[in-house]
C-alpha positions as CSV (number, residue, x, y, z in Angstrom):
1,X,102.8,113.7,58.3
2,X,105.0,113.0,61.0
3,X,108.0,114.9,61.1
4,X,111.2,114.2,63.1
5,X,113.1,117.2,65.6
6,X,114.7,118.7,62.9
7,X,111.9,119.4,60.7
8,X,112.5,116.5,57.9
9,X,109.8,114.6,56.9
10,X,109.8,110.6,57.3
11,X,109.8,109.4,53.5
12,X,112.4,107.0,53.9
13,X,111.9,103.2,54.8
14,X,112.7,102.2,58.6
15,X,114.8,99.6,58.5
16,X,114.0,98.3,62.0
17,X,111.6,99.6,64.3
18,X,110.2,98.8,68.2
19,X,107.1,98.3,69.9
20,X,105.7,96.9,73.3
21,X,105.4,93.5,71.8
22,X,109.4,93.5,70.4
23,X,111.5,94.6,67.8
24,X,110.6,94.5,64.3
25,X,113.3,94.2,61.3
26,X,113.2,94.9,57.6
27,X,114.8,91.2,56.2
28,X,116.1,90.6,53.0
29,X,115.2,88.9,50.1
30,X,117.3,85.6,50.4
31,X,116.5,85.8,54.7
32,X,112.6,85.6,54.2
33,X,112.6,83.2,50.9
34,X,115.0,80.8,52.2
35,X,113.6,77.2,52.5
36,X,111.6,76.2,55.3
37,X,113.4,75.7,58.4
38,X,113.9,71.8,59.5
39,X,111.9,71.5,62.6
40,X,114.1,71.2,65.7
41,X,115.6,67.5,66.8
42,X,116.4,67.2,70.4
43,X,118.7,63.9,69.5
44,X,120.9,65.0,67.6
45,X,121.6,67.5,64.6
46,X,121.2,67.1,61.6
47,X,124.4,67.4,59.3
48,X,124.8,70.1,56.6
49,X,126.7,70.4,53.9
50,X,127.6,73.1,50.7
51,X,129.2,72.0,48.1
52,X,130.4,74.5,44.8
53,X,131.1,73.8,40.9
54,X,131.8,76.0,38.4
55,X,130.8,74.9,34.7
56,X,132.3,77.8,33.0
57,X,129.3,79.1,31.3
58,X,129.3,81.5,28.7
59,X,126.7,83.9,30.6
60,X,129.0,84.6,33.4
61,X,126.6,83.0,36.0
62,X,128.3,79.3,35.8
63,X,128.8,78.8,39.5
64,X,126.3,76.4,41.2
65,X,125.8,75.6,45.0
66,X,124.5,72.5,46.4
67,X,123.2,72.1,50.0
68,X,121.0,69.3,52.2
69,X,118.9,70.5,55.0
70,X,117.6,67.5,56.6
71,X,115.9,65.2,54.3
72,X,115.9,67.6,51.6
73,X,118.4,68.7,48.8
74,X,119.1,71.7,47.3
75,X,120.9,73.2,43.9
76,X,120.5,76.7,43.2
77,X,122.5,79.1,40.4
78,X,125.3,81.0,42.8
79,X,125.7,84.5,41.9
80,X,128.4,85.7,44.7
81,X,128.4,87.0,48.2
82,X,127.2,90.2,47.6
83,X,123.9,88.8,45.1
84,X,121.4,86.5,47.3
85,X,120.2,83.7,45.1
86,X,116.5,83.4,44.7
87,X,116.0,80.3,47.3
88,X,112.5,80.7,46.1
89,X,113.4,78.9,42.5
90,X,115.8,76.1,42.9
91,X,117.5,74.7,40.0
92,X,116.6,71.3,41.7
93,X,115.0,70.1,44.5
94,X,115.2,66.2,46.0
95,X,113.0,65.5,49.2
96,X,114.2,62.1,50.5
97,X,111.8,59.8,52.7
98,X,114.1,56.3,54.3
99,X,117.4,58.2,54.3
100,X,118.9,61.8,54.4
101,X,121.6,63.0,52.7
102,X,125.0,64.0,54.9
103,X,127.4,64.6,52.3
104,X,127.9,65.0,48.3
105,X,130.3,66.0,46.0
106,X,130.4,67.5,42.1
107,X,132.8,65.8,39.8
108,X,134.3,69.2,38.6
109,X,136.5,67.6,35.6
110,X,133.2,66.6,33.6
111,X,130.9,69.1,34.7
112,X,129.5,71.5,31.4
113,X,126.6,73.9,31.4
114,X,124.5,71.1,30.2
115,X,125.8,68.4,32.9
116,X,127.2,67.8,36.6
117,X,127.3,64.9,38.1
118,X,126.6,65.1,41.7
119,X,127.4,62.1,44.6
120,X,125.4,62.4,47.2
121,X,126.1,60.2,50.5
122,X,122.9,59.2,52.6
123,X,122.6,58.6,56.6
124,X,122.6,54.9,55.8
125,X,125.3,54.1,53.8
126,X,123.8,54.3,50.0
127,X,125.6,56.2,47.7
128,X,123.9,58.6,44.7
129,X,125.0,59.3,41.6
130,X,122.5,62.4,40.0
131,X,122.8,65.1,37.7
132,X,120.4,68.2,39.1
133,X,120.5,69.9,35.5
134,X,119.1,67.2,33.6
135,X,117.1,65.9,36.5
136,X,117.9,62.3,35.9
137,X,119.6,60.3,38.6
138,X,121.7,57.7,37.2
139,X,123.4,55.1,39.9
140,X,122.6,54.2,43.9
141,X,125.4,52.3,45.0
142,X,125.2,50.2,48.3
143,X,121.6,49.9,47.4
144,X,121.3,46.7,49.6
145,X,122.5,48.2,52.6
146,X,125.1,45.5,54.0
147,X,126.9,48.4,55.8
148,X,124.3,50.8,57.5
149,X,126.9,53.4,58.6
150,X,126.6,57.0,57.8
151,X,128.5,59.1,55.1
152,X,130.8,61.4,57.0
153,X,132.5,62.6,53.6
154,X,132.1,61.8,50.0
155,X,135.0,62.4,47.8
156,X,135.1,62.3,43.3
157,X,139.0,62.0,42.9
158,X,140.3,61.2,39.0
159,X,143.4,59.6,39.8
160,X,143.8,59.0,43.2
161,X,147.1,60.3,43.7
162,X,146.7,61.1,47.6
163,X,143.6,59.9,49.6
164,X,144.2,61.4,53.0
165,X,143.3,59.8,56.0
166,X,141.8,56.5,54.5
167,X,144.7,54.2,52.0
168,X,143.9,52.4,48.8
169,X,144.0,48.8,49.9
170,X,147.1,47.6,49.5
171,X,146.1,44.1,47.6
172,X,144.9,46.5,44.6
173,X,147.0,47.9,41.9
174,X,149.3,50.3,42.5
175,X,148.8,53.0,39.2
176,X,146.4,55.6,39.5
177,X,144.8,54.7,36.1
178,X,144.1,51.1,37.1
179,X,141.6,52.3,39.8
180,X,139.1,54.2,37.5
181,X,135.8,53.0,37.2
182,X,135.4,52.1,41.1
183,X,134.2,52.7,44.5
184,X,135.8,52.7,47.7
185,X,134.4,52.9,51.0
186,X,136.3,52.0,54.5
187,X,136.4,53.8,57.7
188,X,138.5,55.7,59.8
189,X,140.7,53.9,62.7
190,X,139.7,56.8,65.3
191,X,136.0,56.9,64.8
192,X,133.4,55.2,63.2
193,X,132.4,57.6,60.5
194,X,133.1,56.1,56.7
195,X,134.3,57.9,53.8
196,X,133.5,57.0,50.2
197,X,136.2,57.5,47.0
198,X,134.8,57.4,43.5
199,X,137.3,57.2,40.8
């Protein structure tokens, strides 16, 4: 047994250690189970997003978290800052092949423990309406792809009150309850990203 100067023995777990070759660390759980890493893109990056619901659920764990790495999306049970999620069992898991997803959103009015419907906005304009607990994906919007531009944000809103930067069109009508049911895209004046309201 090796002992250290002051006599006690070495029972306890290093934490981090080093040899010729480097240093060595102990990682946690949610470090080493994470996903595999997108490999690196010298053209550009690769947007990512996270995006939070909580369906009250009656077990105390109702808080779900969304994220895309690269081509891939990811929703996982969220138990708090201080308790990793097991990255290693994902509630759902959606590998894309033409497109990647840059942005979603949940619709946090309608969402149960049973339900949540996600929006997810794609690198070449389409639009995806899914729920990840059911599994079932229900609308793509844009599916022909007149307008190729990339989702910078994606945006549920119920009434649309205040849409801020992008305005409603003007030619529309002007109460927040005859705009339900539809699905707004336009772009920003100072850059060429688009935006995407569903109602």
């Amino acid at each position: 047994m090796a002992t250290e100067g002051g006599g006690k023995e070495m029972n306890e777990i290093k934490t981090q250690f080093t040899t010729r070759e480097g240093l060595y660390k102990l990682l946690p759980h949610s470090e080493y189970s994470r996903p595999n890493r997108v490999p690196f893109n010298s053209q550009g990056s690769n947007p990512v997003r996270v995006s939070f619901v909580n369906l009250n659920d009656q077990s105390g764990n109702g808080d779900r978290l969304c994220f895309n790495v690269g081509r891939e999306l990811y929703f996982y049970i969220y138990k708090g800052v201080r308790k990793a999620a097991d990255l290693s069992k994902p509630i759902d898991k959606r590998i894309y092949k033409g497109t990647q997803p840059t942005c979603h959103d949940f619709n946090h009015l309608t969402a149960t423990a049973e339900s949540v419907s996600l929006l997810v906005g794609f690198s070449a304009g389409q639009v995806q309406l899914i729920d990840p607990i059911k599994k079932e994906t229900s609308k793509l919007f844009n599916e022909e792809r007149r307008d190729f531009t990339m989702l910078a944000r994606l945006v549920w809103n119920s009434w649309l009150q205040v849409i801020h930067p992008p305005q409603l069109p003007k030619a529309r009508a002007t109460t927040p309850g005859q705009h339900r049911g539809l699905l707004y895209t336009g772009r920003q004046r100072t850059s060429r990203r688009k935006w995407c309201v569903l109602s």
